[in-house]
Structures are given as structure tokens and as C-alpha cells.
C-alpha positions as CSV (number, residue, x, y, z in Angstrom):
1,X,78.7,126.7,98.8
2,X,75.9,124.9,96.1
3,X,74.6,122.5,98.5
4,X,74.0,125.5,101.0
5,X,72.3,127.7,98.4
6,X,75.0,130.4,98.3
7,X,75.0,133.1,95.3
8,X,78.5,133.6,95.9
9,X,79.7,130.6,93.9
10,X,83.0,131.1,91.6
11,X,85.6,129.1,90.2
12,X,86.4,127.9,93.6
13,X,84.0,125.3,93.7
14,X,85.1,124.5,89.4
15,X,89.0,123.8,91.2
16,X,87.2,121.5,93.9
17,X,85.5,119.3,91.6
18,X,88.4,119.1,89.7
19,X,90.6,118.2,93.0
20,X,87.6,115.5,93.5
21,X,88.0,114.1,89.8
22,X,91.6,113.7,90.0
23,X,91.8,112.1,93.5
24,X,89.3,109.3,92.0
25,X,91.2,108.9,89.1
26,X,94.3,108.6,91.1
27,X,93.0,106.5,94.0
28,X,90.1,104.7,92.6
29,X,87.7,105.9,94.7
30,X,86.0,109.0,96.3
31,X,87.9,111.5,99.3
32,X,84.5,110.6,101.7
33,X,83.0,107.0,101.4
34,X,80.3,107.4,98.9
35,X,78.3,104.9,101.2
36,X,78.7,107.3,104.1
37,X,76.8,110.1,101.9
38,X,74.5,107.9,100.4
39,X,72.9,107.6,104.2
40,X,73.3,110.9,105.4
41,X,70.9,113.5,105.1
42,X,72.3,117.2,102.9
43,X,73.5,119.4,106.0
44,X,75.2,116.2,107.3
45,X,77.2,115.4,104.1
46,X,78.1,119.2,103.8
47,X,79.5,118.9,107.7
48,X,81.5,116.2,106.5
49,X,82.9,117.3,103.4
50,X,83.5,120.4,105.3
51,X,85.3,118.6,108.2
52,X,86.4,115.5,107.5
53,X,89.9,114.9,107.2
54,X,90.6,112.6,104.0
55,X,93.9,110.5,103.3
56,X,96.3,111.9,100.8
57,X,95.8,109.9,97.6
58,X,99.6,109.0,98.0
59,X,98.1,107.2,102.0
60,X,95.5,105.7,99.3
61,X,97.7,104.5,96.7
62,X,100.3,102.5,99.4
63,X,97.5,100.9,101.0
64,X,96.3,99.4,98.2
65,X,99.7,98.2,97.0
66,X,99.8,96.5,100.4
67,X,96.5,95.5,100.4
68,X,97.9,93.6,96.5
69,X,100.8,92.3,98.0
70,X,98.9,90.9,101.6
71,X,96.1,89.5,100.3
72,X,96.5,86.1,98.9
73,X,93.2,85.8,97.1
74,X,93.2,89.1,95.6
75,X,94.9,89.5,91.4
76,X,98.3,90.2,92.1
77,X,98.9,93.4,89.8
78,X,101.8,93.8,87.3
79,X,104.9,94.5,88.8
80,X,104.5,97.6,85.9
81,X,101.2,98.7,87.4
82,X,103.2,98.9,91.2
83,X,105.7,100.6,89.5
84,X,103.0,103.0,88.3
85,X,100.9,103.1,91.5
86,X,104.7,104.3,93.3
87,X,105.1,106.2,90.8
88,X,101.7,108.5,91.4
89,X,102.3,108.1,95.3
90,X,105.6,110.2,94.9
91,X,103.9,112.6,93.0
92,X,101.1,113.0,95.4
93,X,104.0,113.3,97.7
94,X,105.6,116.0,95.6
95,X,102.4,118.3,94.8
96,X,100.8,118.1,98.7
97,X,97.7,117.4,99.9
């Protein structure tokens, strides 16, 4: 709605930024590769946040437990912070999407 110049803009788009937030601070990263929008010019990044399908944080969160426990040169993380990372991923699994 901002990035096409709409003057219908309400809390809707408050509740999105807010969905954003939280999915980084769960996850660690953004919904669309930041590199992707870097490149892309402003009617192709709203396509793509319009249309782009995302992974659920929880889809997120057990790939990078994997990626932990496969990769032999990355820090292996507490076995509290897994505990934590399954922890969110049920949650995610919980709320939805």
C-alpha cells in the first residue's frame, strides 16, 4: 500500500511490519532475501513481497539447526540454544504461518 502511494493506509500495514520484525527476530533474517530487494527496481520488490511465498519461521528455524548439526566447520551451538531454537519452531508451529 506505501510503496504504491495509496492513501488508504491503516493499521494493516503497522501489524505487517510487526509480522516482519518478529519473523527476523525469530529466524535471523528477513521473509525475502534482502539481496534480492537490494537489486530489484520498487514495482518489482512490491510484486515480490506481494507474491512470493516465504518459509514459515518454524521451516527457518529447523534448517538452521540442521545446517549446526551438518556443517563441521560451523560453531556448534549450545545444546540450550537447540533446545530454544525447537522450542520457537513449535511455537511457530502452534500460532500458523
Amino acid at each position: 500500500e506505501q510503496a504504491e502511494g495509496s492513501l488508504d493506509i491503516d493499521t494493516r500495514s503497522d501489524v505487517y511490519a510487526l509480522g516482519i520484525l518478529l519473523y527476523e527476530l525469530l529466524t535471523g533474517d528477513t521473509p525475502v532475501n534482502a539481496a534480492t530487494l537490494r537489486q530489484a527496481a520498487l514495482h518489482e520488490i512490491a510484486r515480490i513481497i506481494k507474491e512470493q511465498d516465504t518459509p514459515k519461521p518454524s521451516t527457518r528455524l529447523q534448517s538452521l539447526i540442521r545446517r549446526f548439526q551438518d556443517d563441521a566447520d560451523s560453531p556448534i551451538p549450545a545444546p540450550s540454544q537447540i533446545q530454544k531454537i525447537k522450542t520457537i519452531c513449535v511455537i511457530c508451529e502452534i500460532c500458523g504461518p
